[in-house]
N, C-alpha and C positions, 0 to 999 in steps of 0.2 A: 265535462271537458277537463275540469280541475284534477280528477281522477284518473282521468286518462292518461294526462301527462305525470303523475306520480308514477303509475304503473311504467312507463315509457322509461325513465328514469332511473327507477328500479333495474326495469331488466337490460339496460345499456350497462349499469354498474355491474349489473352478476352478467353480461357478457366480458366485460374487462378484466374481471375478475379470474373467470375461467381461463381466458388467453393466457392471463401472466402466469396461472397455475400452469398450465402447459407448456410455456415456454420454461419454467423453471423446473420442471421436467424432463423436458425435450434436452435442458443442457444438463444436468447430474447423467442423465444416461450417454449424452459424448461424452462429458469428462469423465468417466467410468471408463469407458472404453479405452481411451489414452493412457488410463493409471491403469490399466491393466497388458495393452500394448509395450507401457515404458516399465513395467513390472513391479507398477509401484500402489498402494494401500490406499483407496478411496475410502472414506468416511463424509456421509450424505449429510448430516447432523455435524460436521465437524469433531472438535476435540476438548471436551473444558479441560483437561491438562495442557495444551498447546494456549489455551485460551489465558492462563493462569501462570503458567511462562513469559506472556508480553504482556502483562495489566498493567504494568511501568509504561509501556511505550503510548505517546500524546495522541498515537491515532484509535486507541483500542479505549480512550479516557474523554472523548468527542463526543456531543450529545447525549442521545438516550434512543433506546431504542436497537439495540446493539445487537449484533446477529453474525456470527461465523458457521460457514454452509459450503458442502461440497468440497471438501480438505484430501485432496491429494499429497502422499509424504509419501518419501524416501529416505534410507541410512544410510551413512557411510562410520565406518573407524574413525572418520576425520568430525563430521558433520551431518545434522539431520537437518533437512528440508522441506516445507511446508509452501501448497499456492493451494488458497482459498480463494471464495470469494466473501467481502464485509460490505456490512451493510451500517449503518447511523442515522440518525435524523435530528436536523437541528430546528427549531423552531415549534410551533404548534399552529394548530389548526391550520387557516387559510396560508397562514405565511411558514408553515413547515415544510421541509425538504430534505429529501432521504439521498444519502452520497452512498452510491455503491460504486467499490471498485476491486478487482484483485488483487491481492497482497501473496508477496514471496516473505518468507521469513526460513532465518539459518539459524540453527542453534549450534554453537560450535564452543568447547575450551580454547581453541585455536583462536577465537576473535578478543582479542586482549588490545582494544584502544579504547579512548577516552568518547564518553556520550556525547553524541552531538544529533542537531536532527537538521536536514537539508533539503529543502524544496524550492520548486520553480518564485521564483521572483514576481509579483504584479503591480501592476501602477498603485496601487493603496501604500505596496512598502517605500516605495520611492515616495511620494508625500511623505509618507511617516520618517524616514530620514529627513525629511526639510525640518524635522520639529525633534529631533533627537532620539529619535528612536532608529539604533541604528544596528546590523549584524555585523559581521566576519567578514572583512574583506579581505584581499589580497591585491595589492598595489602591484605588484610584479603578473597578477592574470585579470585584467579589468573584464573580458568577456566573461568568466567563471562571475564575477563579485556581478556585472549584470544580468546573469541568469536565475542566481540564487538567494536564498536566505538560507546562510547559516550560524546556527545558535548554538551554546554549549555553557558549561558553569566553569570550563576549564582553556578559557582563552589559550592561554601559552603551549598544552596537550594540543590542543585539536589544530592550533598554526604548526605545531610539530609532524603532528599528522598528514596534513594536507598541502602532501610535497607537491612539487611541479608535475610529477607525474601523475599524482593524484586529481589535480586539478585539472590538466588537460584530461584525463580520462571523461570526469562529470562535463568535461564541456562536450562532449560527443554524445551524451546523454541526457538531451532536453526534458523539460517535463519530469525528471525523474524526482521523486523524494524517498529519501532515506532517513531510517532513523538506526542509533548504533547503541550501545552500551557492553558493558565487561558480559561477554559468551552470547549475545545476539546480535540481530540485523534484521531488520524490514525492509522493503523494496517495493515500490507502488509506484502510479501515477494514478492520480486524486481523479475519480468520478469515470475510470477507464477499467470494463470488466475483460479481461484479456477471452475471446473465442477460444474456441475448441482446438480449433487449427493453430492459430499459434500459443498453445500451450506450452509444444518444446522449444519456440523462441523464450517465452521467455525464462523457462525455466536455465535454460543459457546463459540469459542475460541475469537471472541470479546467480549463476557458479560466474560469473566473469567479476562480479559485483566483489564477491568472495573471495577471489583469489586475488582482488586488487587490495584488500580488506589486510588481508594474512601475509601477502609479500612484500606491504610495505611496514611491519609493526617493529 
């Protein structure tokens, strides 16, 4: 009986196994399709030069276990553009967890502001401001300061930065986290792999990101 259910076990693992192998199949061959529809450069394996480009930025430096896959890019004169999907894992064994989600990234000389990284708000940060630990606000946008956390080494830069319009733009934009630095930008929401279908939202929603980026500098 003991046997039986190892076997049993066994082969529910190497059924799940197979599934995710086909589903991560099933998606490189849409997104192939898109990047060839929007006339743009699929790379299945991704890019250790694009990879090597953001090993600064705090999401590419999470965990272990680290993996960029399926790298659709495009060039401009102005800007090259990159939507992957990333994967990481934090913890080990029983209590480990793998965060996959899509990431835009811009590589531009055009983006000339100070690093900062900005993401959704959670009840954890709000405790942790009861005890001093506290981010970026803006007294003049209270919905902006409660949706977000943002951090930077250049206080006085990045409230320069993050005019009214800046601010009202991210409040339109929930969930989103960005990270920035002198000639990059990342564009995510944490544990959200963007489908097939809307590929060219968001790829949109990285040129908007962008040109909010470069018009206000």
């Amino acid at each position: 009986m003991a046997v039986l259910i190892v076997i049993g076990v066994f082969a529910i693992i190497g059924v799940l196994i197979g599934i995710s192998a086909w589903l991560d199949r099933k998606r490189g061959e849409e997104l192939k399709k898109v990047a060839d529809e929007l006339g743009l450069t699929f790379l299945p394996e991704g890019s250790s030069e694009l990879a090597e480009r953001l090993s600064a930025f705090a999401l590419f430096n999470s965990g272990h276990g680290r993996k960029q896959a399926r790298l659709i890019q495009g060039e401009s004169d102005e800007v090259t553009i990159s939507i992957f999907d990333y994967q990481y894992t934090t913890g080990s064994g029983k209590q480990s967890q793998t965060h996959r989600q899509s990431v835009a990234a811009m590589c531009s000389s055009e983006i000339q502001i100070p690093d900062f990284t900005l993401r959704a708000e959670h009840m954890w940060d709000k405790l942790g401001g009861l005890i001093g630990m506290s981010d970026i606000n803006f007294d003049s946008h209270p919905t902006f300061s409660g949706m977000f956390v943002l951090k930077g080494s250049n206080e006085e830069a990045i409230r320069k930065f993050f005019t009214p319009a800046v601010l009202t733009f991210f409040e339109r934009h929930k969930g989103a986290s960005v990270e920035a630095a002198q000639g990059a930008l990342i564009f995510y929401q944490p544990g959200r792999k963007v489908a097939a279908r809307e590929i060219r939202d968001f790829l949109s929603q990285a040129y908007e990101i962008y040109g909010v980026v470069v018009d206000n500098r």
